[in-house]
TIKOLVO-190578 format. One record per residue (C-alpha): residue number from 1; residue in one letter; x, y, z. Coordinates in pm, whole numbers. Last residue first. Layout:
% TIKOLVO-190578
{NUM 'A' {X Y Z}}
...
END
This chain:
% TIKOLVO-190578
{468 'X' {-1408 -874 -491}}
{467 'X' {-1224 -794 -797}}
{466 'X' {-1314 -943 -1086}}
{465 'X' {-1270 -750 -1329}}
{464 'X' {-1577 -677 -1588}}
{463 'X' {-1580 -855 -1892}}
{462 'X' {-2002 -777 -1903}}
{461 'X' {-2158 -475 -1749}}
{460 'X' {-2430 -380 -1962}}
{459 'X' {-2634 -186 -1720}}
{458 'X' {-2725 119 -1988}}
{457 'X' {-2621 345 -1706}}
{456 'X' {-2214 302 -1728}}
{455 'X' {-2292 393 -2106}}
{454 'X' {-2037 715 -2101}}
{453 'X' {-1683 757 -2157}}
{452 'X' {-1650 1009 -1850}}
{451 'X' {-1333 1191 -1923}}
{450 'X' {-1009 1202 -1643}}
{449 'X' {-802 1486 -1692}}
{448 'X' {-476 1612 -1812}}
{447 'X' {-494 2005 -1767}}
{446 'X' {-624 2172 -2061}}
{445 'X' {-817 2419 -1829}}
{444 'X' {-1179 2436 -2010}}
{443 'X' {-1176 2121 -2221}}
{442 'X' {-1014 1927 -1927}}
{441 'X' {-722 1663 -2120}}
{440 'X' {-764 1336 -2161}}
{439 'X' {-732 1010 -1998}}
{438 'X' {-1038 727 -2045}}
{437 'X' {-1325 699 -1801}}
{436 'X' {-1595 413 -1751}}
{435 'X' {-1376 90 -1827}}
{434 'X' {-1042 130 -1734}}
{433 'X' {-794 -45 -1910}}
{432 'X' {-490 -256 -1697}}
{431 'X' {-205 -247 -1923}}
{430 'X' {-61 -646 -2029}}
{429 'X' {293 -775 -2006}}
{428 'X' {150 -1077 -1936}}
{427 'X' {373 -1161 -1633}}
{426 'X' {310 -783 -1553}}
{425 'X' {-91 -830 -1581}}
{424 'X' {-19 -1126 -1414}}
{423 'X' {158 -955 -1101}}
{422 'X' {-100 -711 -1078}}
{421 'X' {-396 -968 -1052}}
{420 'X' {-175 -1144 -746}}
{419 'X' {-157 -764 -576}}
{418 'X' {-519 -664 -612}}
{417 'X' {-610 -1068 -472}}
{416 'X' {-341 -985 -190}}
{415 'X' {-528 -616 -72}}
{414 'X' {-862 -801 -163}}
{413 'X' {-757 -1098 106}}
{412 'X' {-554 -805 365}}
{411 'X' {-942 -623 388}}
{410 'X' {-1111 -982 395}}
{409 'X' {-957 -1011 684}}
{408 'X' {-983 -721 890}}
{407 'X' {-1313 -713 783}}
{406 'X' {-1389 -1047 927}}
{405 'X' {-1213 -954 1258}}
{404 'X' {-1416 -632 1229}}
{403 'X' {-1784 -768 1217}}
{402 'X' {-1957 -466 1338}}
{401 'X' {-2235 -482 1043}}
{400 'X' {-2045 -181 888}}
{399 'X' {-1702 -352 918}}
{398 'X' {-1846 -626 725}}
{397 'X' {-1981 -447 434}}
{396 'X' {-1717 -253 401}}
{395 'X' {-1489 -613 419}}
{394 'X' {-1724 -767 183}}
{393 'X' {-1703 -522 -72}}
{392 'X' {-2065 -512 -253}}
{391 'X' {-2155 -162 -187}}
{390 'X' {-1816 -97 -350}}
{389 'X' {-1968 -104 -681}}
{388 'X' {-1768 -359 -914}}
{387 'X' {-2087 -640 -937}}
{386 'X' {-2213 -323 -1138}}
{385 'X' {-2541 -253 -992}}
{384 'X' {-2865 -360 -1132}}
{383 'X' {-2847 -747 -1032}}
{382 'X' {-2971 -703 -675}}
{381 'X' {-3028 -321 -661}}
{380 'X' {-3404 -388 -599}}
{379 'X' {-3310 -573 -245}}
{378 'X' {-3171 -217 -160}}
{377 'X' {-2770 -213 -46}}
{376 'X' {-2712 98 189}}
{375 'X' {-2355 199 178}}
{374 'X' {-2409 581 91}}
{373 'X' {-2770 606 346}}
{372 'X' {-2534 712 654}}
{371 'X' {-2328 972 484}}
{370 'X' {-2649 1186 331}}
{369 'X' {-2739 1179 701}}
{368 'X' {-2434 1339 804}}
{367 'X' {-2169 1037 939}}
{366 'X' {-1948 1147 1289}}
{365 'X' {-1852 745 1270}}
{364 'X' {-2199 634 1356}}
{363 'X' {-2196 662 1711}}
{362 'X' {-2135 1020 1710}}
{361 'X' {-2392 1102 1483}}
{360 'X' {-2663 927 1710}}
{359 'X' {-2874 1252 1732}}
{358 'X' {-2813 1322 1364}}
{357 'X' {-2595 1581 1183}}
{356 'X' {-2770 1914 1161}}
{355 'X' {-2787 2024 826}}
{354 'X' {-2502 2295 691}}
{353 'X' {-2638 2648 601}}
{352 'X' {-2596 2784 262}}
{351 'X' {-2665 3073 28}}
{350 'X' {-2770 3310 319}}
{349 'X' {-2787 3671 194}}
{348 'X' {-2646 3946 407}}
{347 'X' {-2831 4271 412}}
{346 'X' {-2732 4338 824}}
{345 'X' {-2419 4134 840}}
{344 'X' {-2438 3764 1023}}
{343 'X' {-2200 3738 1264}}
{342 'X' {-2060 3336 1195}}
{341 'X' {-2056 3099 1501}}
{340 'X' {-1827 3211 1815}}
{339 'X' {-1485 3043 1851}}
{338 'X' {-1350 2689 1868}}
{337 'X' {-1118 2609 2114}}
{336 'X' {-765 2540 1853}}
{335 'X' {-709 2198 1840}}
{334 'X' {-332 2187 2036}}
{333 'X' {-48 2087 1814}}
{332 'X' {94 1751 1991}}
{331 'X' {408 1814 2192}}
{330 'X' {769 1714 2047}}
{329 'X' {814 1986 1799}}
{328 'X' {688 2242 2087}}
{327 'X' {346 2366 2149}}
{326 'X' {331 2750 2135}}
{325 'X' {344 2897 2443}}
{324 'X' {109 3176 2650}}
{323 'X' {301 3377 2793}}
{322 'X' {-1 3665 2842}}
{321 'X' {-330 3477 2803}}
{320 'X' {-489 3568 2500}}
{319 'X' {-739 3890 2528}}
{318 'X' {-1059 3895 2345}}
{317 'X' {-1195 4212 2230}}
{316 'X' {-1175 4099 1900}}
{315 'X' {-1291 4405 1658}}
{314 'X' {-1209 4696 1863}}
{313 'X' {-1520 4915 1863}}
{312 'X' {-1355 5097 1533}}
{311 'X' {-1238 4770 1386}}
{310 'X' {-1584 4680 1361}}
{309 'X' {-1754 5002 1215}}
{308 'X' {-1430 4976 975}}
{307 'X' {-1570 4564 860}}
{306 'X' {-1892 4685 874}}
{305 'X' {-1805 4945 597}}
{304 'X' {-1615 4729 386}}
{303 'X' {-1912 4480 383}}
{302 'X' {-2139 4694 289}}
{301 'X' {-1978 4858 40}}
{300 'X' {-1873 4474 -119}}
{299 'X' {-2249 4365 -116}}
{298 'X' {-2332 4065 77}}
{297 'X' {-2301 3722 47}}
{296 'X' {-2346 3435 301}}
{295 'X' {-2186 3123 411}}
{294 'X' {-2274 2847 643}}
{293 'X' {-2162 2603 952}}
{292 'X' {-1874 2391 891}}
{291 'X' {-1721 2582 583}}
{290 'X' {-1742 2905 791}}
{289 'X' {-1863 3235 660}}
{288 'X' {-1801 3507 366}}
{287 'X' {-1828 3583 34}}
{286 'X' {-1827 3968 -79}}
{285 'X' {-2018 4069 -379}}
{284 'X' {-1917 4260 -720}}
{283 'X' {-1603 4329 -688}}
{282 'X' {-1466 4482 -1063}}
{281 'X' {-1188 4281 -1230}}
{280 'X' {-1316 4357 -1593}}
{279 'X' {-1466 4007 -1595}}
{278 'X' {-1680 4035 -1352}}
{277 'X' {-1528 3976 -973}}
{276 'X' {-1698 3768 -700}}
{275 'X' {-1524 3804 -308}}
{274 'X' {-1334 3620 -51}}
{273 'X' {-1364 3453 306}}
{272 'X' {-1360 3130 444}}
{271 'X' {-1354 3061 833}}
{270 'X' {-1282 2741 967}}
{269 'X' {-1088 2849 1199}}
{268 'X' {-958 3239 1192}}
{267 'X' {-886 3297 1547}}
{266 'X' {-736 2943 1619}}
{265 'X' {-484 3091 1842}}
{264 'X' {-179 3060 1659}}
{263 'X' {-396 3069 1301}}
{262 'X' {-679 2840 1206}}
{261 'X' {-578 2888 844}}
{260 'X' {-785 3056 663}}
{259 'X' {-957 2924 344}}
{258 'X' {-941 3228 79}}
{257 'X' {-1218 3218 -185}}
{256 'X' {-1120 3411 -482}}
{255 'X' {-1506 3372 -740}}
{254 'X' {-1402 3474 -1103}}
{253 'X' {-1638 3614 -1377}}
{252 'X' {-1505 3543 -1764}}
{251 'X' {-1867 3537 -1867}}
{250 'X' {-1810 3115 -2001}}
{249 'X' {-1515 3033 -1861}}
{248 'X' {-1656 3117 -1511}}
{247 'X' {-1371 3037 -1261}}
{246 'X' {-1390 2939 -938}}
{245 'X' {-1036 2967 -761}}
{244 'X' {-960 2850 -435}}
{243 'X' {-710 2982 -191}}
{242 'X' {-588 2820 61}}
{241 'X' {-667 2608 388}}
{240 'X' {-892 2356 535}}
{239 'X' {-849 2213 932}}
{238 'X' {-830 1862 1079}}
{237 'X' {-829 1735 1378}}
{236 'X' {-663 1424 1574}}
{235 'X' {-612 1422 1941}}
{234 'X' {-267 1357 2080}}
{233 'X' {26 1202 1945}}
{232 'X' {106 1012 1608}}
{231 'X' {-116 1183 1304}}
{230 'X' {-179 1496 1556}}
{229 'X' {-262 1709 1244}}
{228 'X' {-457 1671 927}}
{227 'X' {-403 1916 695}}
{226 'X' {-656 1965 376}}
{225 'X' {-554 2239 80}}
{224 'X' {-850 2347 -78}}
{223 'X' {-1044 2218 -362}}
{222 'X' {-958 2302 -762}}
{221 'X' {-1164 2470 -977}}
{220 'X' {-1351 2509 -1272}}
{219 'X' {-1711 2650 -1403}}
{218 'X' {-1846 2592 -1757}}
{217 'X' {-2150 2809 -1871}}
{216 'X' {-2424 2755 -2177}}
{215 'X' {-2684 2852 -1950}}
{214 'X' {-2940 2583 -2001}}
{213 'X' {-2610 2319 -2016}}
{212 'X' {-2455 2455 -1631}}
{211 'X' {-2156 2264 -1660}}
{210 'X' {-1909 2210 -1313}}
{209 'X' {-1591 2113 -1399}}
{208 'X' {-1365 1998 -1057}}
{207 'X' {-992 1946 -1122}}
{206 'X' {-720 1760 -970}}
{205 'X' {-454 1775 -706}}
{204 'X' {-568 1735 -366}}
{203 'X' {-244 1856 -140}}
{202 'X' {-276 1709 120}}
{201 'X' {-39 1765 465}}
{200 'X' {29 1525 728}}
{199 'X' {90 1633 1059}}
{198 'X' {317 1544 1360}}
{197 'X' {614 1410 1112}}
{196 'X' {556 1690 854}}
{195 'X' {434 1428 593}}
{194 'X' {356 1581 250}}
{193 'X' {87 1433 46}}
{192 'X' {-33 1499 -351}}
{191 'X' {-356 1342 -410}}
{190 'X' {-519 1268 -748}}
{189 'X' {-877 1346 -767}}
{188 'X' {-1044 1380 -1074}}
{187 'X' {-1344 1551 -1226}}
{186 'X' {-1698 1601 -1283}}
{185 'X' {-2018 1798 -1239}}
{184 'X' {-2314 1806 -1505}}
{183 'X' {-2617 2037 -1528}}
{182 'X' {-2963 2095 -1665}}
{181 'X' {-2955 1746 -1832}}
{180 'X' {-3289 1685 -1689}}
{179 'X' {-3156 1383 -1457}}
{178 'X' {-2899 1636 -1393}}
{177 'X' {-2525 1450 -1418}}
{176 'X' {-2277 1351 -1209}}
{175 'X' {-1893 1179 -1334}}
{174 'X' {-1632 1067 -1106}}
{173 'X' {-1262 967 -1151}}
{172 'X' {-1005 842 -852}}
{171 'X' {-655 859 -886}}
{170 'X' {-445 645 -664}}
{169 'X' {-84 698 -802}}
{168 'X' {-40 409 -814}}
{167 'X' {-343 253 -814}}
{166 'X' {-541 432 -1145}}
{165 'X' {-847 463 -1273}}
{164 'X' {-1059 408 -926}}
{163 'X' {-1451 446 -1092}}
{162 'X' {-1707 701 -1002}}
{161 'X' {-2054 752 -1134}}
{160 'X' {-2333 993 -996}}
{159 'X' {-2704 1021 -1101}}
{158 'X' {-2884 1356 -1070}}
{157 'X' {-3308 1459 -990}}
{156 'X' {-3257 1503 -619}}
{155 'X' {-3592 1245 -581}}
{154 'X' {-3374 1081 -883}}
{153 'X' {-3083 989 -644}}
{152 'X' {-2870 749 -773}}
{151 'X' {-2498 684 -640}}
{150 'X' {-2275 500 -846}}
{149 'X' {-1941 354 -723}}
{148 'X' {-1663 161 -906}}
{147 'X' {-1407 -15 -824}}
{146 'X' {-1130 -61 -1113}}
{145 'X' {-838 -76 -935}}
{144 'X' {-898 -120 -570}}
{143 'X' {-1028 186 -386}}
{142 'X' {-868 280 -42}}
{141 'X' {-1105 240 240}}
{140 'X' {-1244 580 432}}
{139 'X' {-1022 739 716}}
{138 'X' {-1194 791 1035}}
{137 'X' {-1212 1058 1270}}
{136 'X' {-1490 1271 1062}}
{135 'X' {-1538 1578 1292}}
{134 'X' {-1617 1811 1018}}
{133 'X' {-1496 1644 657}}
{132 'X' {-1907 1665 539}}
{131 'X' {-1831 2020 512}}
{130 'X' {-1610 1981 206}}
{129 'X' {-1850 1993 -76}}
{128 'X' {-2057 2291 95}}
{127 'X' {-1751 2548 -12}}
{126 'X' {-1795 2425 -363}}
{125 'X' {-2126 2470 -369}}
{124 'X' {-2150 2771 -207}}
{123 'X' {-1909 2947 -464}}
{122 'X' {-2182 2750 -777}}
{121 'X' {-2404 2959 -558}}
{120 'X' {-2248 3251 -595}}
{119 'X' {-2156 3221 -937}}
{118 'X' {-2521 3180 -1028}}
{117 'X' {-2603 3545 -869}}
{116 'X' {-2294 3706 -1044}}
{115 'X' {-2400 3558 -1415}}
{114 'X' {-2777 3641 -1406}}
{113 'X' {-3109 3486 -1534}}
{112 'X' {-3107 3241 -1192}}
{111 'X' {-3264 2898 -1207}}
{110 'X' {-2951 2689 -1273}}
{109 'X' {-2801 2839 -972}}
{108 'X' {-3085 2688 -767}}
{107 'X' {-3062 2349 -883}}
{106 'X' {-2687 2372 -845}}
{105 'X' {-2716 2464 -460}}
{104 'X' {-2959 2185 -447}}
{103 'X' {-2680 1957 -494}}
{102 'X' {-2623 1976 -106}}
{101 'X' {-2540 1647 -42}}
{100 'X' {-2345 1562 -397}}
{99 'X' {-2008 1657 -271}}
{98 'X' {-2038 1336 -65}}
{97 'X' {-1989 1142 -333}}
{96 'X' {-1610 1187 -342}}
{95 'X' {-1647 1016 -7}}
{94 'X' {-1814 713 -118}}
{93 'X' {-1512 695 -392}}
{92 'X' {-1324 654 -67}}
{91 'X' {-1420 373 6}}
{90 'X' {-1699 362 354}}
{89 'X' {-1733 181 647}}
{88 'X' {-1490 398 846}}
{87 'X' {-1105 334 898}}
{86 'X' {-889 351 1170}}
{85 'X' {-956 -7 1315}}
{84 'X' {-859 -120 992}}
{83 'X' {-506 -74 1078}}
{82 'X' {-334 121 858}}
{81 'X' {-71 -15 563}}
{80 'X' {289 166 592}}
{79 'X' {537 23 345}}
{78 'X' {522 324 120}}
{77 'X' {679 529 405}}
{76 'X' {996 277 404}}
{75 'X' {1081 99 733}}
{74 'X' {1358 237 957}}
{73 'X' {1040 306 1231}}
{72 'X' {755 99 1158}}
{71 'X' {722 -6 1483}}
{70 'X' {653 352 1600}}
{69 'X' {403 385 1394}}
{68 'X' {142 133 1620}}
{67 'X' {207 255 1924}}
{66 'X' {205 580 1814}}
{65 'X' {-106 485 1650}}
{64 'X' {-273 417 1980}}
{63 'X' {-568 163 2000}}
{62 'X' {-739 104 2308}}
{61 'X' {-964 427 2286}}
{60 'X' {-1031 344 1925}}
{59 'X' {-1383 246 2039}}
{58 'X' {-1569 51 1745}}
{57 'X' {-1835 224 1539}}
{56 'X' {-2188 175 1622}}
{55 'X' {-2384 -166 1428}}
{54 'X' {-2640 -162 1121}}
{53 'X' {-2569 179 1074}}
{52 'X' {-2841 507 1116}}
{51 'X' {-3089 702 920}}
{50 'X' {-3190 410 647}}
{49 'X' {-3393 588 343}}
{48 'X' {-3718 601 329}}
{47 'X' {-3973 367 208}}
{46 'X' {-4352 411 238}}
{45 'X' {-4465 749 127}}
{44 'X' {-4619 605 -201}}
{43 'X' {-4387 840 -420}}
{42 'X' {-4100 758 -245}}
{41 'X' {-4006 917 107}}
{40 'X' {-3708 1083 151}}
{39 'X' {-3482 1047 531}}
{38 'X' {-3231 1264 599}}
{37 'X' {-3360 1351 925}}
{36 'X' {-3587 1680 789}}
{35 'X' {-3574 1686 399}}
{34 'X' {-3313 1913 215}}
{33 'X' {-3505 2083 -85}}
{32 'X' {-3268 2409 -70}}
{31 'X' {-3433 2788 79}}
{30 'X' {-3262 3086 -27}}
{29 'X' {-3300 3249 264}}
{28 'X' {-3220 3665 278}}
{27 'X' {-3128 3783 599}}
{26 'X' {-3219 4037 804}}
{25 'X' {-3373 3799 1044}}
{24 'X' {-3192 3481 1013}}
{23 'X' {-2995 3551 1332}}
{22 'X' {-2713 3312 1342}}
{21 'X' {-2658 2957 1585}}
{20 'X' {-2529 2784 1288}}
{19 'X' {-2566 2415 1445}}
{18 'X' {-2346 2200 1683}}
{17 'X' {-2023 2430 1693}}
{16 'X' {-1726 2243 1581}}
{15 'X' {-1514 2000 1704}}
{14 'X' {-1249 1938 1391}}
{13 'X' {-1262 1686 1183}}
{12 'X' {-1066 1382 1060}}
{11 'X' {-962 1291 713}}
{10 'X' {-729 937 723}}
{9 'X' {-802 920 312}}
{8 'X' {-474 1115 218}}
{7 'X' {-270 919 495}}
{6 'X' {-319 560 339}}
{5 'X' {-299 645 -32}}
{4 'X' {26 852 7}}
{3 'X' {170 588 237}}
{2 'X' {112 344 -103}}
{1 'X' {0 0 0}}
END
C-alpha cells in the first residue's frame, strides 16, 4: 500500500459548533429541498432511506497509532498499511460522493437569469463539498483498481458515477449528471501528500468542472488544501486552507475564496472569506462564513463598511493569556477552542447552512445523514449494480455490520487478490484499461483529466474485473 494512499483518506474533523446559531432575520433564505432527518419518502410514502448503521463504530480508545508507527520506524513510508480499526465503512469513492449532499445549490443556480447570482451559488457549492470532513475521525477504504461507485438519487433529480483509474498513483474519476440534463459535475482526484512528522499535509490535485447546459457556462476549480494534524500524538483534527479559484469560462467572472488557516490561536478556523469579480476585475459581492456552519453574500460597500464600524469598537476584544506557548516539535499541536458561530451582516444573503448531523452522529462514525444512506444495499439493486460497486465489498460491508475480525480479513484478502492480478498483468505484459473513463485533457483548463466515456447506465456490465 502506497503511504500517500493511506494518509490522504485518514480525514478527521475538527469539534465544531453544533448548528449555525445566526440571526436569520435580516437575511435573505434561499431555501434548498433538504428533507428533515435525511430520510425521503418515495412516491407512495412508504420507504425512506436508512438514518443510522447496522452496528456503532468501534472504540479506538485502546488503539494508539504511536504505538502502532513507531514499529515501523527504519521501514519505508510506502510500506505503511493502517489498521482497519482507523477506517470507516466507507471507500473513498463514497467520499467523493459526498459533494453531492447539497446539490440543491446547483438546482438553484440553474434557475437564476444572471451571471454574479449563479456564481455565488456555484461558490456555495464548492464550499458545501467539504463540510461533510467536520469531525470525521476515520479514514475511508482505499479503492482497488477498477471499483466503481454509483450513487442514484432521482428524488434530487442527478445520477453519480465514479470508478478508481489508477493505483499508483491512486486517482479516482467521477462523473454527475442532472436527470434533466440541466447540469453536469466532474473531475479527478489525485492526491499529492507531504508528511511533517506530527501532521500530514494534502495537497488534492485535480480538477472539478461544473456545466450549467441551459446557461451555456463551464465553471472550474480546484479544492482546498486539507491538513490533518496529531497523526502520532494527541487528538486528531483537521483544518482547510488556501485559496480557491472558481472560474466562469463562459462570462469570464471569477469567485477568490481564501480558506484561513486556524492561526496561533485558532482565530480564523474554519472561516472562508473572498469576493466575485466580472470580468473587468470589478467586486461585485463579498463571500463570507465558515465551511462547517454556512456562508453568506453581501455587497462589497457593505461589507467594507462593517468591517471599519468593527475595527472601530475593537474588533476581537478577546485577550490571549499573556506567555502563552506554542506547542513544541515534540508536543501535539493543540485543536484550537472553537470560537463564536458566523455574525451575520445586516443585508447578508444566506446561500448555505449545513444540516444538523443526527442525534446518534457520534456513534456512527461522525456520518451526516447523506453519509449514513451511501452503503445501503436495496433488495431492488440485486443485479442492477455493477458487481464492481463498492456496496458489494465484503470487508465494508463487514465492518459496517460490526464484524471487524472479518473485515480485517477480507481487507488483507482483496489487498493480496489486487496484488496477485497485478503480477499477471506484468507476467503478461498487459495495461490494466479502465472501463468508464479514459485520460484526456479538461476542455476548459487543458490540464490532463479524467473523461467520463459514457454507457455506465445502460447496465451492460459484461468482462468486468473481478475484484471482490
Amino acid at each position: 500500500m502506497n503511504s500517500e494512499e493511506e494518509f490522504y483518506d485518514a480525514e478527521t474533523g475538527l469539534e465544531s459548533d453544533d448548528s449555525c446559531e445566526v440571526s436569520y432575520k435580516e437575511a435573505t433564505v434561499y431555501a434548498g429541498n433538504q428533507t428533515a432527518n435525511g430520510k425521503v419518502q418515495t412516491e407512495n410514502g412508504v420507504w425512506e432511506r436508512r438514518a443510522t448503521l447496522p452496528a456503532p463504530m468501534f472504540s479506538r480508545n485502546d488503539f494508539s497509532i504511536w504505538g502502532f508507527l513507531k514499529k515501523c520506524i527504519g521501514m519505508e513510508l510506502s510500506k505503511i498499511t493502517m489498521p482497519i480499526v482507523f477506517n470507516e465503512p466507507l471507500s473513498f469513492l463514497q467520499r467523493i460522493s459526498e459533494y453531492m449532499e447539497h446539490t440543491y445549490l446547483i438546482h438553484k443556480a440553474c434557475t437564476l437569469s444572471a451571471s454574479i447570482e449563479r456564481m455565488q451559488f456555484v461558490a456555495a457549492f464548492a464550499v458545501s463539498a467539504v463540510a461533510s470532513q467536520w469531525d470525521r475521525t476515520g479514514k475511508p477504504f482505499n479503492p482497488l483498481l477498477g471499483e466503481t461507485y454509483e450513487l442514484m438519487r432521482e428524488e434530487e433529480g442527478y445520477r453519480m458515477i465514479s470508478e478508481q483509474v489508477s493505483h499508483h498513483p491512486p486517482i479516482s474519476a467521477f462523473y454527475a449528471e442532472s436527470l434533466n440534463q440541466d447540469f453536469s459535475f466532474h473531475g479527478s482526484i489525485y492526491p499529492k501528500l507531504k508528511f511533517w512528522g506530527k501532521s500530514v499535509e494534502a495537497e488534492p490535485k485535480g480538477t472539478m468542472t461544473l456545466e450549467l447546459s441551459k446557461h451555456k457556462e463551464a465553471y472550474t476549480w480546484t479544492n482546498p488544501m486539507c491538513c490533518v494534524h496529531n497523526v502520532i500524538l494527541g487528538k486528531l483534527w483537521i483544518e482547510q486552507y488556501g485559496t480557491v479559484e472558481i472560474v466562469n469560462h463562459s462570462t469570464g467572472d471569477k469567485c477568490v475564496l481564501n480558506f484561513k488557516p486556524c492561526g496561533m490561536f485558532g482565530k480564523e478556523l474554519h472561516r472562508v472569506e473572498g469576493h466575485i469579480q466580472d470580468k473587468s476585475k470589478k467586486k461585485r459581492l463579498v463571500i463570507y462564513g465558515k465551511w462547517t456552519e454556512c456562508v453568506y453574500s453581501i455587497e462589497p460597500k457593505v461589507y467594507e463598511a462593517n468591517k471599519k464600524v468593527e475595527k472601530k469598537s475593537g474588533g476581537d476584544s478577546k485577550k490571549h493569556k499573556q506567555g502563552e506557548q506554542s506547542p513544541g516539535v515534540d508536543d501535539a499541536d493543540e485543536m484550537p477552542d472553537v470560537q463564536e458561530t458566523v455574525t451575520m451582516i445586516p443585508g447578508s444573503t444566506l446561500l448555505w447552512r449545513v444540516a444538523p448531523r443526527p442525534p446518534n452522529s457520534t456513534q456512527m462514525y461522525n456520518f451526516t445523514n447523506f453519509t449514513m444512506a451511501l452503503n445501503e444495499l436495496e433488495s431492488s439493486m440485486a443485479g442492477v449494480i455493477s458487481p464492481t460497486d463498492c456496496r458489494l465489498r465484503p470487508d465494508i460491508r463487514a465492518m459496517e455490520n460490526g464484524d471487524i475480525d472479518t473485515a480485517s480479513q477480507e481487507k488483507e484478502r482483496l489487498e493480496e487478490k489486487q496484488r496477485a492480478a497485478r503480477r499477471e498483468r506484468a507476467k503478461d505484459e498487459a495495461e490494466w484499461s479502465t472501463r468508464w473513463f479514459h485520460q484526456g485533457n479538461n476542455p476548459y483548463t487543458g490540464a490532463a483529466d479524467w473523461i467520463y466515456k459514457g454507457g455506465y447506465f445502460d447496465r451492460r456490465y459484461s468482462d468486468l474485473p473481478d475484484i471482490f
